[in-house]
Biotite code that builds the C-alpha atoms (Angstrom):
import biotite.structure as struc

atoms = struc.array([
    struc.Atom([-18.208, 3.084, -1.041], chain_id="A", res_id=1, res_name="UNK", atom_name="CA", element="C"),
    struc.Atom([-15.861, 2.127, 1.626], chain_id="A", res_id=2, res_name="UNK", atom_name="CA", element="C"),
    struc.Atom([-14.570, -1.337, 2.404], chain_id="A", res_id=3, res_name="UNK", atom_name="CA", element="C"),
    struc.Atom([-13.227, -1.597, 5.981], chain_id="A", res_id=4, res_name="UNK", atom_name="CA", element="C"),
    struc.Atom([-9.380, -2.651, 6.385], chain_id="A", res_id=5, res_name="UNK", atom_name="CA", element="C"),
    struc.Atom([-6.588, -2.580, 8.194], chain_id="A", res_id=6, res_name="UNK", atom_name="CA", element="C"),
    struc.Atom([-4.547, -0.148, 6.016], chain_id="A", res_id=7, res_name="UNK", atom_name="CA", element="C"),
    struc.Atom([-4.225, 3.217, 7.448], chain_id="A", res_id=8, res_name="UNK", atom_name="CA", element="C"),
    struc.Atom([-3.479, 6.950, 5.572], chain_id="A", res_id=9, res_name="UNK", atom_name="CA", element="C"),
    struc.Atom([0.276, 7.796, 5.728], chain_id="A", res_id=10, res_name="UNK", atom_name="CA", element="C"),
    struc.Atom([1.460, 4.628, 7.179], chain_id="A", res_id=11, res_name="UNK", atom_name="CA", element="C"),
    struc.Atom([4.494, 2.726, 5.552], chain_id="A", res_id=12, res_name="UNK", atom_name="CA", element="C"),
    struc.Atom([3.367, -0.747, 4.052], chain_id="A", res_id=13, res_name="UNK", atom_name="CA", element="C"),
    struc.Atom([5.242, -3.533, 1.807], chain_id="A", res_id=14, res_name="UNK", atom_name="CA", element="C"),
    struc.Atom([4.094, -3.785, -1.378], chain_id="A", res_id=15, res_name="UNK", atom_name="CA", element="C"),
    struc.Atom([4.811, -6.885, -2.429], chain_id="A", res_id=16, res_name="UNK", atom_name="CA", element="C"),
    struc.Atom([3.945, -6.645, -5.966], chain_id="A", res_id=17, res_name="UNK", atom_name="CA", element="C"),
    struc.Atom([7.340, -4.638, -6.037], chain_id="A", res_id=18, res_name="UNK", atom_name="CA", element="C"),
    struc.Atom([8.711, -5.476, -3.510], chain_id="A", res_id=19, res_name="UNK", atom_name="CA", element="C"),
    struc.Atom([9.342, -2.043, -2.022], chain_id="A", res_id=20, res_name="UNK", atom_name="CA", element="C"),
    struc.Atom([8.056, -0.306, 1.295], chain_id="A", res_id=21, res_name="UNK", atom_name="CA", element="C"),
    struc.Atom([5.680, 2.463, -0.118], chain_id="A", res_id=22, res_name="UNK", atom_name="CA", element="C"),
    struc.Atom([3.373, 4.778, 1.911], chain_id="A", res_id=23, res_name="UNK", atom_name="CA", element="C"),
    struc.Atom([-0.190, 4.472, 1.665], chain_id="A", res_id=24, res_name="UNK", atom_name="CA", element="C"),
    struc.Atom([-2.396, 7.534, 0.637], chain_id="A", res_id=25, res_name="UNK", atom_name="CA", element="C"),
    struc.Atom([-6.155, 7.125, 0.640], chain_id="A", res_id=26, res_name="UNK", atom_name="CA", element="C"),
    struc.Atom([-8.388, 4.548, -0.504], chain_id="A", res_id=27, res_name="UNK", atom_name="CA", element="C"),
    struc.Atom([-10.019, 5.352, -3.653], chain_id="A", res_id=28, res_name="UNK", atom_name="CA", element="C"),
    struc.Atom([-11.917, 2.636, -4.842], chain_id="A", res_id=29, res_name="UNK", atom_name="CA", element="C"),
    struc.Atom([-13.627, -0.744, -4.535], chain_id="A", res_id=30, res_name="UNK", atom_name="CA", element="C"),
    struc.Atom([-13.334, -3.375, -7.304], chain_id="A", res_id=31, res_name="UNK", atom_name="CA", element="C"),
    struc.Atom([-14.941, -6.479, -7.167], chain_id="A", res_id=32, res_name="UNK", atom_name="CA", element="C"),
    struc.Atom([-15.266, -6.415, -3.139], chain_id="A", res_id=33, res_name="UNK", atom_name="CA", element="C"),
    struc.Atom([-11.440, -5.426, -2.687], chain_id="A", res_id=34, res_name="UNK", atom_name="CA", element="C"),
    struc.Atom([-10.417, -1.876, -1.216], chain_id="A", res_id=35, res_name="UNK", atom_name="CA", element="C"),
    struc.Atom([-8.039, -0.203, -3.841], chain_id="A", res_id=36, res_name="UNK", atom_name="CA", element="C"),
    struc.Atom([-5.783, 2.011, -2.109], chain_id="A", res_id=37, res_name="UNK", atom_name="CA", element="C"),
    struc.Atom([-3.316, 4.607, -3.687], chain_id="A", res_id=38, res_name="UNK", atom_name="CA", element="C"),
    struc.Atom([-0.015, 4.765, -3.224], chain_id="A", res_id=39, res_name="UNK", atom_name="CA", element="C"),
    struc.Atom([3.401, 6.318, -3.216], chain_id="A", res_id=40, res_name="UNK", atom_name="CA", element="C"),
    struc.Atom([6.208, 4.529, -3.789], chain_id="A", res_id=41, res_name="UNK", atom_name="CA", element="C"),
    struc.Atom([9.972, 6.568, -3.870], chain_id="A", res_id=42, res_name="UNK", atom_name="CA", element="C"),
    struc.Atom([12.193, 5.499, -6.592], chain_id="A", res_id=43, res_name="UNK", atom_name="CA", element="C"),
    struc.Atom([15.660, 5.517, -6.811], chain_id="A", res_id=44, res_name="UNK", atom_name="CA", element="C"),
    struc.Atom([16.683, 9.194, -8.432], chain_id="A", res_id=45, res_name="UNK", atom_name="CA", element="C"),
    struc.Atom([14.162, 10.931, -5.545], chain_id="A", res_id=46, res_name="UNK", atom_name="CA", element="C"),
    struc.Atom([11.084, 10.722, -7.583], chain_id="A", res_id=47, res_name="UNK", atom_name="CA", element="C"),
    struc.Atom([8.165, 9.767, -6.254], chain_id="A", res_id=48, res_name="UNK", atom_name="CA", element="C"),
    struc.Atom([5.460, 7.732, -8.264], chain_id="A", res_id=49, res_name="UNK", atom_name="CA", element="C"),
    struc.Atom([1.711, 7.406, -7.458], chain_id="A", res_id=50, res_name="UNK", atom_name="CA", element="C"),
    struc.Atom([0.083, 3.899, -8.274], chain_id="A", res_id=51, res_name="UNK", atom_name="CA", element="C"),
    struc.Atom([-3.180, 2.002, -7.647], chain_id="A", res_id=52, res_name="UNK", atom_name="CA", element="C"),
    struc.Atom([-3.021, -1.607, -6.076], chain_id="A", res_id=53, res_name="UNK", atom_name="CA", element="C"),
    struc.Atom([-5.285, -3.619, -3.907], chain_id="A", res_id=54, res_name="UNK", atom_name="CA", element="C"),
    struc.Atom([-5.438, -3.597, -0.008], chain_id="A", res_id=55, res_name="UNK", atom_name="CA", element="C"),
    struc.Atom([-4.257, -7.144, 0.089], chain_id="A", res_id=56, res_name="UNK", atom_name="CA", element="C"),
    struc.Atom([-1.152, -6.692, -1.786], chain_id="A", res_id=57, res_name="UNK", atom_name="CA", element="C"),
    struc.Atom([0.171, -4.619, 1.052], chain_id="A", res_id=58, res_name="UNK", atom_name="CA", element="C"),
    struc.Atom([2.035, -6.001, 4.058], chain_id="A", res_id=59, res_name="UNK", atom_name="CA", element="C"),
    struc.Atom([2.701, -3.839, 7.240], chain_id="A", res_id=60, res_name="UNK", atom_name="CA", element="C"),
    struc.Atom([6.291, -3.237, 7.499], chain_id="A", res_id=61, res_name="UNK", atom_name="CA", element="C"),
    struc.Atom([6.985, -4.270, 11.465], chain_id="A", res_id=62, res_name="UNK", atom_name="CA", element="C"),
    struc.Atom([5.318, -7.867, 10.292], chain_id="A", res_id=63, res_name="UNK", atom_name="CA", element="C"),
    struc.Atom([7.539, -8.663, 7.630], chain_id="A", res_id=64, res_name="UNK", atom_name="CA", element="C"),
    struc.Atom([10.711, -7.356, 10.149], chain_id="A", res_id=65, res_name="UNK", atom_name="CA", element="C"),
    struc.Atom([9.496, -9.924, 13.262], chain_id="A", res_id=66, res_name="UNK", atom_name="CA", element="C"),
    struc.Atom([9.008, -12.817, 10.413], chain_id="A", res_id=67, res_name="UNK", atom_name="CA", element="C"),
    struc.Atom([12.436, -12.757, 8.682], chain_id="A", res_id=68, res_name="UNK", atom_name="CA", element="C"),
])
């Protein structure tokens, strides 16, 4: 099941559980009502890492530019 949001595949988000812009993947679950979306955040060596956090806990990046 798919919850309808704002977040869109490939574009570059906040996340501000880390703190760090990240790019989103693909939604991949619903839990509790919230959309679940994975992922990819690069860290600092060139890796990249593949995580699971809710839709709300991301921020577009050009809204968080225009506020500070």
């Amino acid at each position: 099941m798919k919850v309808k949001t704002s977040i869109q595949r490939g574009a570059k988000y906040l996340c501000v559980k880390f703190g760090e812009v990240v790019t989103a993947i693909e939604q991949v679950a619903v839990v509790n009502g919230l959309a679940m979306w994975e992922i990819e955040r690069q860290l600092g060596s060139g890796l990249r890492k593949r995580l699971i956090v809710s839709a709300r806990s991301l921020m577009p990046v050009e809204a968080t530019i225009a506020s500070t």
